[in-house]
N, C-alpha and C positions, 0 to 999 in steps of 0.2 A: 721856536724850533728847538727839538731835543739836542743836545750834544754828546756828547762821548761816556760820559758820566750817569746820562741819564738812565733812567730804567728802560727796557728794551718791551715792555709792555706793561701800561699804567692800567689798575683797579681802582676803581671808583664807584660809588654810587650817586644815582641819579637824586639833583635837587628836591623834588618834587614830591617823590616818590622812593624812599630810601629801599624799599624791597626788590630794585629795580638796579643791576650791577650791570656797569658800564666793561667792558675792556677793548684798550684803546692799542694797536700795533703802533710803534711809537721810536721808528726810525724815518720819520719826515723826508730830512735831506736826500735817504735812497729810495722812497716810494715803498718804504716797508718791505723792502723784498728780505727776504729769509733767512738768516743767519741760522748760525748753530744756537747760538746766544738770544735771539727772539723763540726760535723755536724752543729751546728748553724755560724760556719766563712764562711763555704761554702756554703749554701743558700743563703745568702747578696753578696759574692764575684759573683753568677752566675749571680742573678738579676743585678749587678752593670755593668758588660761588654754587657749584654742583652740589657741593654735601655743605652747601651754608643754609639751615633753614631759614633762614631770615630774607632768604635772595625766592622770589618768585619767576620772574625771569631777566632776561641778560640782552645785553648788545654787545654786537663785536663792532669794529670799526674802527677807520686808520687814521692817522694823526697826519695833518698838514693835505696835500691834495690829490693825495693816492689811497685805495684802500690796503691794495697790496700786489706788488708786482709779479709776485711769487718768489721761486729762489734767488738768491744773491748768484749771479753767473761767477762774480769773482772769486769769493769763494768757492763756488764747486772748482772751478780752473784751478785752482789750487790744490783739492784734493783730488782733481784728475793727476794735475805731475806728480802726488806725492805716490799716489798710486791709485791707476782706474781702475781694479780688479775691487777697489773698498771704497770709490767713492759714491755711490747712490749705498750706503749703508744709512744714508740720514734716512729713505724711504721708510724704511722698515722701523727705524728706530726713533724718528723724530715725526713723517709723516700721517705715517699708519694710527701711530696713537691719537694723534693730534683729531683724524679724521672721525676716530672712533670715540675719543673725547666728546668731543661737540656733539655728534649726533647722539651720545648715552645719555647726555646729562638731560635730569630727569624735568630740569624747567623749561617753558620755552624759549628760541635763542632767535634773536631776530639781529641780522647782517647790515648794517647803517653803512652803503656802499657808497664811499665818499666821492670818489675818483676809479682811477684805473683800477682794474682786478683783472688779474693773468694770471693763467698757469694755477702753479698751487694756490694764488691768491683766490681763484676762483674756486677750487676746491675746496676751501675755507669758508668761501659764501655760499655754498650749496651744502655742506655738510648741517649749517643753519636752517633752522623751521622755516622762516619768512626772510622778504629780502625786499629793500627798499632803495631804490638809486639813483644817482644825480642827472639831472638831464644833459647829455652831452658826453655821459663816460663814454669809455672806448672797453670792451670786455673781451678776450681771445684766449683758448686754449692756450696757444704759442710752442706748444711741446715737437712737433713734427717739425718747426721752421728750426732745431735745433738737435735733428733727428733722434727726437725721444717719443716716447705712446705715453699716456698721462699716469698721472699720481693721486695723490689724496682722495683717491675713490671716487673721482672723477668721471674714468669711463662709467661707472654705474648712474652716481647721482645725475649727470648728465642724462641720459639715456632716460632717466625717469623721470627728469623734471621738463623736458621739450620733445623727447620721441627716442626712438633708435636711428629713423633715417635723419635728423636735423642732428642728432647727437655723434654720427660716423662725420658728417657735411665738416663740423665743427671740429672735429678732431683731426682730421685729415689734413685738412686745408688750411685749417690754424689761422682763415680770414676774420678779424677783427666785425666784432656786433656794436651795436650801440645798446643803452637803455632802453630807447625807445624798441628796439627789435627784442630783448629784452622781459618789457611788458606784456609787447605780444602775444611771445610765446610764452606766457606764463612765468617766468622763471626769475622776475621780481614783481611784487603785489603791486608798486607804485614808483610815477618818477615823478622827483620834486625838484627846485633850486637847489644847486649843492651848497649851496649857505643853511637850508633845511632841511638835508637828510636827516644830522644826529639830530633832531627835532621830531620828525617825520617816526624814526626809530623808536625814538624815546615816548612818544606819542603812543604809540603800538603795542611798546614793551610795557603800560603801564595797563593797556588795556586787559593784557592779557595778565597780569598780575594781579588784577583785582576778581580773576574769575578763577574756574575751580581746577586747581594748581594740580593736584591728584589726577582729574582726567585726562589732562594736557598731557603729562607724565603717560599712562596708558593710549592716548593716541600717539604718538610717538614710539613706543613701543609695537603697536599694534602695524600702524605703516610700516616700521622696517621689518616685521616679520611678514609683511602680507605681501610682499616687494618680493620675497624668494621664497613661500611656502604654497602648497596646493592650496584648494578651496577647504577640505575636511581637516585639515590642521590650523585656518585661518579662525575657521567657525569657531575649534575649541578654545581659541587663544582668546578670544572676543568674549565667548560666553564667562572665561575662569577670569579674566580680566572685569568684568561686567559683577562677578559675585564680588570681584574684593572691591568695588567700588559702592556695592552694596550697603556696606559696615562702616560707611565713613560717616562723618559729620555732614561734611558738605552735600551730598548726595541727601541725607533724610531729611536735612533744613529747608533744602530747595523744592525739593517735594512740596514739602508742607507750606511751605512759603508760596507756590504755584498757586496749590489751590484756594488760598489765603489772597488769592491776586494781589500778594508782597511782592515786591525784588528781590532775588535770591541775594546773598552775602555767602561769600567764600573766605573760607581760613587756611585751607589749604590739611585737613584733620578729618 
């Protein structure tokens, strides 16, 4: 268990697979909920694996047996007395980025949902490409049971990852889901033992590091543009994204390699 001392979000990379960057939320004892002090280690930690060529892709994921509860209540109560006209300034300045962090960054990022995820902590998992979770979590908005409407880009991710009417249902009512409902609806690939998620993660994050690191990059890009643009802006984003994938390495090797009925190798060039 972390103590007081500890880093408030550990980097690491994976045994197996060094091109493969772990980071770990890593306040145990409170369920990872959100500090000022998590939030500013993890912004620098996501930028750092983001522009690290060596990193193909990442897992996020919480230490001990929460992934993340979302904000520290104590702390907000605290910047409510000091003064509530400045305290949801963390949204804009610690949220916003954070949400916009994860989903820029140009590798894939797959969510190792250990335990509970609430609130921003779920904002955090859905700002993530893929999502994998333990059987038996408990997952909830919780923003209304505390008379708030959501953060981390939440109402959106939401909304696009299970629907509009499951996504208002959710917000609203702020009733607790399980994994398994979860699954369902799409909104994690898989539920495993929670002794096997970062397993299950790591598993995922390797698959997807061994393949072509560039496209994943442009699919990603391509989805959040196609999430809020017409059809004729979609097309050209696809096609100019389509030519620079053209010029790469990985793209003319696998070609060539198809018709050679070789297995393609990606380097990520």
């Amino acid at each position: 268990m972390a103590d007081s001392a500890a880093p408030a979000v550990l980097v690491s990379r994976d045994d197996t697979d060094p091109s493969v960057a772990v980071l770990t939320l890593n306040r145990p004892a409170k369920y990872n909920a959100l500090t000022v002090e998590l939030k500013e280690a993890l912004l620098p930690a996501v930028a750092e694996v983001a522009g690290d060529d060596s990193v193909r892709a990442v897992v996020l994921t919480g230490s001990g047996r929460a992934f993340c509860v979302g904000q520290d209540l104590g702390e907000h109560a605290a910047a409510l007395e000091r003064d509530a006209a400045t305290s949801f300034d963390t949204v804009r300045d610690h949220y916003n980025p954070l949400a916009l962090a994860i989903t820029g960054t140009p590798k894939p990022v797959i969510a190792a949902i250990n335990g509970p995820c609430v609130g921003a902590g779920l904002g955090l998992a859905l700002a993530a490409d893929l999502r994998v979770a333990a059987e038996g979590l408990k997952f909830s908005t919780a923003f209304t049971a505390i008379g708030l409407t959501a953060d981390t880009g939440l109402s959106a991710s939401l909304a696009h990852a299970v629907g509009v009417a499951r996504a208002t249902e959710l917000l609203l009512l702020g009733e607790q889901f399980s994994a398994e409902d979860a699954r369902n609806w799409g909104l994690v690939r898989d539920v495993v033992p929670a002794d096997q998620v970062l397993d299950a993660g790591l598993a995922l994050a390797r698959r997807l590091a061994a393949g072509p690191t560039l496209a994943y990059a442009e699919v990603k890009s391509a989805i959040r543009f196609g999430a809020v643009n017409e059809l004729p802006a979609v097309l050209e984003h696809e096609a100019a994204a389509q030519a620079r994938l053209a010029t790469t390495t990985d793209h003319q090797r696998a070609v060539a390699d198809f018709l050679a009925k070789k297995t393609p190798t990606f380097e990520g060039r």
